[in-house]
C-alpha positions as CSV (number, residue, x, y, z in Angstrom):
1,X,-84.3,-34.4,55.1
2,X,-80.9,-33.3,54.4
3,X,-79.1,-30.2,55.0
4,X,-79.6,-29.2,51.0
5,X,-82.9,-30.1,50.6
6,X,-83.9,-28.2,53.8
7,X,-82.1,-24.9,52.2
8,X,-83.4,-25.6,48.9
9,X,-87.1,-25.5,50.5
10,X,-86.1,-22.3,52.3
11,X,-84.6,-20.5,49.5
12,X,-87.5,-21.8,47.2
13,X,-90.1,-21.0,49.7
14,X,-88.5,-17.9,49.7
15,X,-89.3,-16.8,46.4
16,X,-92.5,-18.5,45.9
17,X,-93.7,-16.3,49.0
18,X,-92.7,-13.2,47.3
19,X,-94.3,-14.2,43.8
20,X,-97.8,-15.6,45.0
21,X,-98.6,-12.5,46.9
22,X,-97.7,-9.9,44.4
23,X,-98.9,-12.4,41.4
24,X,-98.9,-15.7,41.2
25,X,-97.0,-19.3,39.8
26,X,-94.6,-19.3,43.0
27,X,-95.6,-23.3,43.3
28,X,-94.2,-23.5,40.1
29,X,-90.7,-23.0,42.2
30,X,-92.2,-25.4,45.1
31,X,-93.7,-28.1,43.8
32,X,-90.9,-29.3,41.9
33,X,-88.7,-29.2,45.3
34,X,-91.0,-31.0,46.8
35,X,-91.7,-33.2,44.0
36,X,-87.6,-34.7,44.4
37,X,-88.0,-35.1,48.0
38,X,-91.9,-36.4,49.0
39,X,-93.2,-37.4,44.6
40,X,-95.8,-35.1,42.9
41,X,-99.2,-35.6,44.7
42,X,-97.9,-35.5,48.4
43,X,-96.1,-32.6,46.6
44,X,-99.0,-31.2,45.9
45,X,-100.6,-32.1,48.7
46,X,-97.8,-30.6,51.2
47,X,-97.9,-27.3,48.9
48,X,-101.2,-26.1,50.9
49,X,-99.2,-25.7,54.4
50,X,-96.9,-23.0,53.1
51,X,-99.6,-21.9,51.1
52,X,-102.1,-21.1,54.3
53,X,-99.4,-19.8,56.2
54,X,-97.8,-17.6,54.0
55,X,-101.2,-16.0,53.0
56,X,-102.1,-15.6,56.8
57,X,-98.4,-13.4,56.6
58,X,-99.4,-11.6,53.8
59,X,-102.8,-11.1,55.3
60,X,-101.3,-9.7,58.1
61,X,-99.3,-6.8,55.9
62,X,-102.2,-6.1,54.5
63,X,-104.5,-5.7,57.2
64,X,-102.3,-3.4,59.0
65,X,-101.8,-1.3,55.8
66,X,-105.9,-1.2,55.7
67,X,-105.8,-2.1,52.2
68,X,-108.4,-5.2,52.2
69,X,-111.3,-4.5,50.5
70,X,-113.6,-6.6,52.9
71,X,-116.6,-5.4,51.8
72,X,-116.0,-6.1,48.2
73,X,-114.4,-9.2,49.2
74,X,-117.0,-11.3,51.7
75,X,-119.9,-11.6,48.6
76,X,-117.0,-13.9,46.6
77,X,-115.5,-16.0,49.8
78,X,-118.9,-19.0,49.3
79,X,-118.3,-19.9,45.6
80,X,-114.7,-19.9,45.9
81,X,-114.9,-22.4,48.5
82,X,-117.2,-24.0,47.1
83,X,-115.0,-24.6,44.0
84,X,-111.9,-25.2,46.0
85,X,-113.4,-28.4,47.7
86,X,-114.5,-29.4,44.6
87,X,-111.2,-29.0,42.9
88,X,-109.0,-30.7,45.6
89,X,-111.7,-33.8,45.8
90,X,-110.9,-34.2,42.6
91,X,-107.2,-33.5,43.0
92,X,-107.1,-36.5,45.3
93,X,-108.3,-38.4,42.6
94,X,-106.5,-37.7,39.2
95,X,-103.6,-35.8,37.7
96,X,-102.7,-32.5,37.2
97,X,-101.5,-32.5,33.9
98,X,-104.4,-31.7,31.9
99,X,-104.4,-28.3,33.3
100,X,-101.0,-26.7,32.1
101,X,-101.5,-26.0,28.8
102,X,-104.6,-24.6,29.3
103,X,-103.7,-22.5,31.7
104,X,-100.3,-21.2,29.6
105,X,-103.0,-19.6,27.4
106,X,-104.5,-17.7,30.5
107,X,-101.0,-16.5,31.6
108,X,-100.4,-15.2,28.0
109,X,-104.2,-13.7,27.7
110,X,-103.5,-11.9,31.9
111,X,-100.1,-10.5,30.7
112,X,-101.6,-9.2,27.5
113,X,-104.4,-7.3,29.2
114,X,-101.9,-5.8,32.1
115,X,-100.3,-4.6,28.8
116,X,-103.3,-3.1,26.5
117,X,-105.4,-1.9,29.4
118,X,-103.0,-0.6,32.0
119,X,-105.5,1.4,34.2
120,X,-108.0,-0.8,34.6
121,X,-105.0,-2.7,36.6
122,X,-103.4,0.0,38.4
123,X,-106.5,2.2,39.1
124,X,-109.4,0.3,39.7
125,X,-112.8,0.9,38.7
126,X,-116.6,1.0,39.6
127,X,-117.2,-1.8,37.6
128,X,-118.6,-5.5,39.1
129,X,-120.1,-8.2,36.6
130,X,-123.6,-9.1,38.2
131,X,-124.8,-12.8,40.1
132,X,-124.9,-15.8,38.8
133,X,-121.8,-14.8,37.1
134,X,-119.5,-13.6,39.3
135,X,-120.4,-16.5,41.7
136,X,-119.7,-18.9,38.4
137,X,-116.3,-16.9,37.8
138,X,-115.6,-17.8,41.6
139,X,-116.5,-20.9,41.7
140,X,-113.9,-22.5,38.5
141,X,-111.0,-20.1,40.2
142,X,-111.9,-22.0,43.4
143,X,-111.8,-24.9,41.6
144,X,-108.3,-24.7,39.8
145,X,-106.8,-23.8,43.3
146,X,-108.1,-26.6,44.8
147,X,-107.3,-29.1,42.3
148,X,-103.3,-27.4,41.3
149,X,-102.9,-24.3,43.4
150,X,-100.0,-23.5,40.8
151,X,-100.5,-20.0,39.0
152,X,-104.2,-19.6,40.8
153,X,-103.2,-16.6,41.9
154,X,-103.4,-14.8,38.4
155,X,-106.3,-16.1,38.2
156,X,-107.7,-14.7,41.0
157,X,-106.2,-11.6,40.6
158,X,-107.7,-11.4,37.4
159,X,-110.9,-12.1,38.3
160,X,-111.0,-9.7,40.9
161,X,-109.6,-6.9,39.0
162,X,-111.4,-7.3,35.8
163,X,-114.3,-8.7,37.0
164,X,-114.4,-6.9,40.5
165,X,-112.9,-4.1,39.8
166,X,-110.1,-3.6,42.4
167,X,-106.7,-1.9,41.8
168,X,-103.6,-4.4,41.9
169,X,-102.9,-3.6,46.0
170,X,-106.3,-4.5,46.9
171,X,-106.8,-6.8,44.7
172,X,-103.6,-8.5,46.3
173,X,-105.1,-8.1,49.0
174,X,-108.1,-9.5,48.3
175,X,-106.3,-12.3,46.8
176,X,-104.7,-13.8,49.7
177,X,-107.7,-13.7,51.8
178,X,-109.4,-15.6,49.3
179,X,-106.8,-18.0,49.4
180,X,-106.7,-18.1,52.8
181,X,-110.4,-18.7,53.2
182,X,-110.2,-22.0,50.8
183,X,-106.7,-23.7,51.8
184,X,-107.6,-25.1,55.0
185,X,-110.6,-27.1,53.2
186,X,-108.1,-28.5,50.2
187,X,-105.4,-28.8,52.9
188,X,-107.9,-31.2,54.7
189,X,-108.7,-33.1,52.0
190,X,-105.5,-33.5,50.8
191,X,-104.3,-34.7,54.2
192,X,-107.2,-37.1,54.4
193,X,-105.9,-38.9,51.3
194,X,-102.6,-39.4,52.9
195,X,-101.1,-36.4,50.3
196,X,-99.5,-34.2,52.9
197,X,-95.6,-34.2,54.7
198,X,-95.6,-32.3,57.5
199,X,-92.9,-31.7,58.3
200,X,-91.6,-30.4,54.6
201,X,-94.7,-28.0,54.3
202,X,-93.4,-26.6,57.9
203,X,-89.9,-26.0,56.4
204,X,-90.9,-24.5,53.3
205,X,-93.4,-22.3,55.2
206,X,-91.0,-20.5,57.0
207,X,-89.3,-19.0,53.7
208,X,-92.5,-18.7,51.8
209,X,-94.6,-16.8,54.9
210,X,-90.7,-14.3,55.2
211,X,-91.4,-14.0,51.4
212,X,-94.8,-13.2,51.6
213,X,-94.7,-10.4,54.0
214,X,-92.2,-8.7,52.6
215,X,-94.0,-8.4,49.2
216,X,-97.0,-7.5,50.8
217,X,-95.1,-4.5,52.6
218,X,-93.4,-3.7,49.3
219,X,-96.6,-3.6,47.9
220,X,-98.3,-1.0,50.2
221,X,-94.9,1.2,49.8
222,X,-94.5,0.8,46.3
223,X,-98.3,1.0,44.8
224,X,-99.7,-0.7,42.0
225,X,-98.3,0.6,39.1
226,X,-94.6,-1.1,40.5
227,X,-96.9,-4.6,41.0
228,X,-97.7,-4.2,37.7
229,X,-94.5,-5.0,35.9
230,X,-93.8,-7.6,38.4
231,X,-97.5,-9.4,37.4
232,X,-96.0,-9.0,33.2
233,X,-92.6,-10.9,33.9
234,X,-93.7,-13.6,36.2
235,X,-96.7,-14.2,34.4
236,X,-95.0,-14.3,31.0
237,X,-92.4,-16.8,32.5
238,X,-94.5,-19.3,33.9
239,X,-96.6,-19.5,30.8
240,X,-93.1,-20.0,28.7
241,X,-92.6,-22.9,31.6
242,X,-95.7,-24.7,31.0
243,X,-95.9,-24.9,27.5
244,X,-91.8,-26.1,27.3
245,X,-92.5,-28.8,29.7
C-alpha cells in the first residue's frame, strides 16, 4: 500500500466508524476505498474486519454507559445469525448489485418515519411484534448484512426500534452487538473464499474502531433526540447515492 491509500483508509475508516454506530451506510465510504486498492468482493470481503472491530469499540462505550438492552437483545441474536451466514454464503457466490435499489427505498421509507413519528424513535416504547415474526424480521436483516453489510445498520436500527421498541441509544446499542454477534461468521466465510486482505481491513480498523467510540460516547452524552437528526441526513444521503449510481 501506499502512503495515500493508507490515509485514505484511515480518514475513510474514520467516518464510516462514526456513521455505522450512530446509523448506518458508513461502508458506503469504505467499500469504494477498498474497492481501488483490493476490487469489489475482497472489498467486501475485507469490510467485515473493520466492521468486527469497530463494533467491539462501540460495544465497549456502550457497555460502560450501561445502555445495552441485553435482555431485550439475547431473544434476536439466533435468527440474525442465522440470516447472516446465509447472506454471506451467498455473498461469496454472486453480486451485490441487485440490492441497492431496493434498499434506496428502505433508506427513504426509515428517514420518513424518523420524520412523521418522532417519539416512537427518541422515546421508546412497550411495544414488541410477537414470534415467528420478529425471528422472520431478524433473520432477512441478518441476511442483508451478511450478503452487503452496506446501510444494514438502518436496518437494524429500524427493526429494533419499530419492531422492538428501543429508544435510538439503546437501540444503538443494541445494534452493534448484533453486529458484533454475526461478523465473525460472514468474516469467516468470506475469508474462506479467498475475499479478505488482511492487512487493509487492519488499517482501516484502526480509524473505523477511533470513529466508532467516539460516536458511541457522543451518543450516551448527547441522547437520542441529537442521534436522531444524524439517522435523517445520513440516511437521506446514502439513499440519494444508491439510486444516482
Amino acid at each position: 500500500m501506499t502512503v495515500q491509500e493508507v490515509l485514505l483508509l484511515l480518514s475513510g475508516g474514520l467516518a464510516a466508524g462514526f456513521i455505522n454506530t450512530l446509523a448506518g451506510g458508513g461502508s458506503a465510504i469504505t467499500v469504494p476505498i477498498m474497492t481501488e486498492i483490493v476490487g469489489i468482493s475482497v472489498a467486501n470481503g475485507t469490510n467485515r474486519i473493520a466492521i468486527l472491530l469497530a463494533n467491539a469499540s462501540a460495544l465497549t462505550r456502550f457497555q460502560r454507559g450501561d445502555v445495552v438492552p441485553w435482555r431485550r437483545l439475547s431473544r434476536l441474536i439466533a435468527p440474525t445469525v442465522v440470516g447472516a451466514a446465509a447472506g454471506a454464503w451467498v455473498a461469496t457466490q454472486t453480486s451485490g448489485d441487485l440490492f441497492k435499489k431496493i434498499f434506496a427505498v428502505v433508506l427513504v421509507l426509515v428517514a420518513g418515519s424518523v420524520l412523521a413519528r418522532p417519539s416512537r424513535w427518541v422515546e421508546g416504547h412497550e411495544r414488541d411484534i410477537g414470534e415467528p415474526w420478529r425471528s422472520l424480521l431478524f433473520l432477512g436483516v441478518g441476511f442483508y448484512g451478511g450478503f452487503v453489510q452496506a446501510g444494514v445498520g438502518f436496518l437494524v436500527l429500524g427493526a429494533l426500534v419499530l419492531g422492538s421498541g428501543m429508544d435510538l441509544v439503546g437501540g444503538n446499542a443494541a445494534k452493534v452487538a448484533l453486529i458484533l454477534c454475526y461478523t465473525p461468521v460472514a468474516l469467516v466465510l468470506f475469508a474462506s473464499a479467498s475475499q479478505v486482505d488482511l492487512r487493509v481491513g487492519l488499517v482501516l480498523s484502526v480509524g473505523q474502531m477511533s470513529g466508532a467510540w467516539i460516536a458511541a460516547r457522543l451518543a450516551i452524552l448527547k441522547g437520542a433526540g441529537w442521534i436522531r437528526w444524524v439517522l435523517v441526513v445520513v440516511a437521506v444521503a446514502a439513499a440519494i447515492r444508491l439510486l444516482l449510481t
